[in-house]
N, C-alpha and C positions, 0 to 999 in steps of 0.2 A: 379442398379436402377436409375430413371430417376427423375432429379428433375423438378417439375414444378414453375416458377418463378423464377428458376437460376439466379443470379444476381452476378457481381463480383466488388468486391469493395472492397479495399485494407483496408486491417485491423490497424485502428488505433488505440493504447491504450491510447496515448498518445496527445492528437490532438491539434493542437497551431490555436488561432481562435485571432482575433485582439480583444485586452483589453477596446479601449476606441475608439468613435469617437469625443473626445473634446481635441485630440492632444497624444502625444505618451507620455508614461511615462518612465524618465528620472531617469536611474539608472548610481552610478558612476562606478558600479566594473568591471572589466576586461570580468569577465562571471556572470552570476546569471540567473534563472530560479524561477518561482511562480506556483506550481500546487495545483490540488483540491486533498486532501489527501485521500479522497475513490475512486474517477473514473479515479485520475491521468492526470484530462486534466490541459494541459497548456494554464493558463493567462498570461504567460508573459516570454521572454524568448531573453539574448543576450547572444552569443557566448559559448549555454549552452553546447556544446560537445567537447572543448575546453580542452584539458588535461591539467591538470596545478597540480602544489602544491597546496596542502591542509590542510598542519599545522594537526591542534588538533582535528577539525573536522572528522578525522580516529577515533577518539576514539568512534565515533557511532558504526561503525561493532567492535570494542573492546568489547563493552560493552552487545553489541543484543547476539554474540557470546556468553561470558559469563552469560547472562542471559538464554540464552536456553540449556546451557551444563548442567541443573539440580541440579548443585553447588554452589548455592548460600547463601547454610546454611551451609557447609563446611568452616571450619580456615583454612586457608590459614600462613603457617609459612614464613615469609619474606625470600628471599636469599640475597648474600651477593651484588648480582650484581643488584636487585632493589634501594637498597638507593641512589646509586651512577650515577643513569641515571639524565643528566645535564636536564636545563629546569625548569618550574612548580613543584611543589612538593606539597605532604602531607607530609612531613618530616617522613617514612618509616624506621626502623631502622633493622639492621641484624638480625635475629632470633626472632622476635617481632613475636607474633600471631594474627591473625584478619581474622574477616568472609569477607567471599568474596564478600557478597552484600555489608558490608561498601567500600570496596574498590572501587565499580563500583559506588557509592556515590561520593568514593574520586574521581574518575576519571571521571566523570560527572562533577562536579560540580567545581571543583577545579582545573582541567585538570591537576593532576596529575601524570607526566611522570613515577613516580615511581610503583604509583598504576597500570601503562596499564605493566607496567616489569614483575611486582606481578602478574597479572588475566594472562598473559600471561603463563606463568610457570608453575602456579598451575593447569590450561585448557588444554594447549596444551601440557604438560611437557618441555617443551622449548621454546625459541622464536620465532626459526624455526617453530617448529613444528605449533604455533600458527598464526604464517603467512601464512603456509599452509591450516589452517582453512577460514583464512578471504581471499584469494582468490578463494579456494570453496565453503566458499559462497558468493562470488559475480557472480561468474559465474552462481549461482543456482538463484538467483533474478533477472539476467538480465542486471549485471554493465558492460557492453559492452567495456568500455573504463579504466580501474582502474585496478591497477596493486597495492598492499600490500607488503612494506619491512619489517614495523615495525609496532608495537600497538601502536605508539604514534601521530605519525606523524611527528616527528624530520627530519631535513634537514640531515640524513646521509646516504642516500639514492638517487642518481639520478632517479634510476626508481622508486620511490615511487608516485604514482599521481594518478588521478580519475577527475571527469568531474562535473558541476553543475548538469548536467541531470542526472550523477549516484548517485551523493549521493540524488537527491530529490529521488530514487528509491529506497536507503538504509535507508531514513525516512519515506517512505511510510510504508516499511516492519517491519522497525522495531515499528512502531507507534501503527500496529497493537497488538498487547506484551502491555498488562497491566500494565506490574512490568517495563518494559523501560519508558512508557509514565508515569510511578508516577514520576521514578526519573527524567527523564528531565525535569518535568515538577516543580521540588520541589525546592525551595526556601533555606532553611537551613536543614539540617541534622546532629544529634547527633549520633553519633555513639551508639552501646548501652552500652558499660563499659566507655562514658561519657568522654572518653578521646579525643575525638575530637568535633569540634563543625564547620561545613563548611558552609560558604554563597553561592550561586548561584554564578558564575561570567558572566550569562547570563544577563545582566545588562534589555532587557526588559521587564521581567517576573516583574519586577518592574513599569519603563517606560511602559508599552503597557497593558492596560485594558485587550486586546482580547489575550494576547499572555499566551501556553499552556506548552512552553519549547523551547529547542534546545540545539546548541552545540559552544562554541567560539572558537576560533583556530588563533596562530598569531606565525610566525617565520620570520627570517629575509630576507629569498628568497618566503616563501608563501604569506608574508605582511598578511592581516586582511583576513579572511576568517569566516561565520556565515552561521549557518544553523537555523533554529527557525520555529518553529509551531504557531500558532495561531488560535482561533474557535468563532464566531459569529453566534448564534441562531443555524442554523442545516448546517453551512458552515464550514469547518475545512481545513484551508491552509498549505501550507510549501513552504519555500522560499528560497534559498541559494544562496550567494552570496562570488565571489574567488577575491578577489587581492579587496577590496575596504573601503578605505579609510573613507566613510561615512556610515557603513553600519545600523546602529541602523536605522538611518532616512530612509533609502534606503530600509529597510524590513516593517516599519512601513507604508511608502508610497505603498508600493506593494499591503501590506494586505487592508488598505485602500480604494483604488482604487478596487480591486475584492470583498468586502465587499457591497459597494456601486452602486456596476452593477449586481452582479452575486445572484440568492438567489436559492435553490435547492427544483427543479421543478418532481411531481412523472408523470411520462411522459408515464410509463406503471405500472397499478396494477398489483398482481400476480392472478390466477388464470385461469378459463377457459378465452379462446379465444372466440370473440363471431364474430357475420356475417361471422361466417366460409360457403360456398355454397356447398363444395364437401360435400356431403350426412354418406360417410363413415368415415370422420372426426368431423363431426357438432356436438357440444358438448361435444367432446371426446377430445378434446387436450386441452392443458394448458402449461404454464411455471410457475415456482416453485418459483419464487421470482419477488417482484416488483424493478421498474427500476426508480432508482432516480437521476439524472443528473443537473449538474450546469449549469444553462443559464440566459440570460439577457432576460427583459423583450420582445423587440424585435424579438428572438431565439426563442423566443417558439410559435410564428405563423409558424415558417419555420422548427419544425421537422417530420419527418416522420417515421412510422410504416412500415418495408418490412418483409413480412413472404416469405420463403420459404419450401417445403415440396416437401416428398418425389411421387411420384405415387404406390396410392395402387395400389398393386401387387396381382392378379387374386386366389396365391397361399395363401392370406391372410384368410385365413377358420375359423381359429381360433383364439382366442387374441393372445396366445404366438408366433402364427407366424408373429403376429404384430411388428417390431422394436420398443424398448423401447422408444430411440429418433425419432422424424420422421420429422424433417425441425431444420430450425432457424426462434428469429424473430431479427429483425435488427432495429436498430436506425438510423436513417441516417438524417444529421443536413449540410447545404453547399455543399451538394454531397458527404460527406466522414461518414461514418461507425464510429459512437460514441458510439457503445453499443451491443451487441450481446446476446444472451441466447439460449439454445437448448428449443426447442418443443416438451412438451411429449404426449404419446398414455396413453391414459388409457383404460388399458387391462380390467378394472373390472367392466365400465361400457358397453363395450362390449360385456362380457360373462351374464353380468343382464342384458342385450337386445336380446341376445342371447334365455336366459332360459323366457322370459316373452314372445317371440314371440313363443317358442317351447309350452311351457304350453297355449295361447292362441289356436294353431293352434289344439292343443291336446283336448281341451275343446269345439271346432267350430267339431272337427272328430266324439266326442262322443256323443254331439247332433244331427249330423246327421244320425247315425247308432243308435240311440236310445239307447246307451249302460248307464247302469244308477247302479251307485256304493254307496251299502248299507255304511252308516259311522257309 
């Protein structure tokens, strides 16, 4: 089949647009990246594909992992080789019992090397086995550059690393997950037998009005590493930042700045398509959801609407031989493709046009042969 209005334009999901025209903004870390936490576009972004160490910030994919293995109401019986993992600690003791969501509490919040030992073991029944997990799933979300040794993030590992760009990909994913976004996002945590009592050590969930959650991460060859969320009015950011020195200020500046420029603009409603001209699509097609996209006040004189579609096909007689899909419509913002959706047929307002022209033509037959039906 033949498209009409074929258009080719390289698919962005990710799309990096200049942040400010009142000067650039000045981050210290080695690499860091700032995207919008539903369409994923990039505000802001140095040396974000950068492989480097990542410290504690690994305990995001610990944790998403163990929150989707279904096990989070399960006790978890400590081994003998969690208490002893060096680092951060919940102080975990041999044969000790505790559910596995306080654990991902302890390891949230406390960056608890011993608790990522523990979800490890009792997940993946080993450590192996559980690194096995978190580099299938990063390969499954897209972490293009990030390689998994351990659950914790400890320097015992040369190839242990990942990239700004991949973890802002493994907080998108995991942001989406309820029960991740409560605890990143939580403050203090009681265990429920009351035996522990953990503060955040995300220190801006304090400092930063808009801030939602994130992750801390610090070893002596990753240096300071920070991942953190933040949301004003219908804006929801994420930010991370590898090797830097200043980073509280350095994320609070980010959110700031995209705060201030950016506000989330509905660019397309969902429903029927309208000024459709082709006859046999005109009122029939529609896309299923509306399209909400971050842009600055400026952006939004300069985005654009491209549909394409398919050419009805002569053999199209009936709805069901209509394709379910039948185009795209396309967002297009600077020349580059910010948004995509498929375009549907609707088969049922075809087959009620169908029957209303059939019974019309049938009612115009029996008038003119005078045929006339007792009721």
């Amino acid at each position: 089949m033949k498209w009409i209005g074929f258009f080719c334009l390289g698919l962005l999901l990710m799309t990096n647009f200049p942040t400010s025209s009142e000067g650039a903004l000045s981050v210290n870390a080695e690499s860091a990246i700032m995207i919008d936490q539903d369409t994923g576009r990039i505000f802001y972004e140095k040396d974000s594909h950068k492989k480097m160490r990542i410290a504690s910030i690994t305990k995001i994919m610990t944790a998403i992992i163990a929150i989707e293995s279904g096990k989070m109401d399960e006790e978890v019986t400590v081994s003998k080789n969690a208490p002893y993992t060096e680092g951060s600690s919940i102080y975990l003791k041999q044969g000790q019992k505790i559910k596995l969501r306080d654990l991902v509490y302890g390891l949230m919040l406390r960056s608890g090397n011993d608790a990522a030992v523990a979800i490890a073991e009792h997940v993946g029944g080993s450590l192996e086995g559980f690194v096995y997990l978190m580099n299938q799933k990063a390969e499954e979300i897209g972490m293009m550059n990030s390689q998994f040794q351990n659950p914790h993030g400890l320097d015992d590992h040369d190839d242990h690393y990942s990239t700004a760009y991949d973890m802002a990909i493994l907080t998108k994913y995991a942001m989406k997950n309820k029960e991740y976004e409560k605890i990143a996002g939580t403050k203090v945590h009681k265990t429920n037998g009351g035996e522990y009592v953990w503060k955040n050590k995300n220190k801006l969930l304090n400092l930063y009005k808009y801030s939602t959650g994130g992750k801390t991460g610090y070893t002596k060859l990753a240096k300071r590493t920070l991942v953190s969320t933040a949301s004003k009015d219908s804006l929801h950011l994420i930010a991370v930042t590898l090797n830097d020195p200043d980073d509280w200020n350095d994320h609070m500046n980010m959110f700031n700045r995209a705060f201030s420029q950016y506000m989330n603009v509905l660019v397309k409603e969902e429903g029927y398509l309208k000024n459709i001209e082709d006859p046999f699509y005109k009122k029939k097609i529609y896309i299923d959801r509306e399209i909400i996209y971050p842009l600055t006040e400026e952006e939004k004189e300069d985005v654009k609407i491209k549909l394409s579609l398919l050419k009805p096909e002569r053999d199209w007689d009936e709805p069901n031989d209509v394709p379910k899909i039948v185009g795209e419509l396309a967002v297009v913002l600077h020349d580059e493709k910010i948004e995509e959706v498929p375009i549907y047929f609707d088969r049922e307002k075809m087959a009620a046009e169908q029957k209303n022209f059939f019974d019309h033509f049938k009612d115009m037959f029996s008038a003119m042969t005078g045929v006339i039906y007792d009721g």
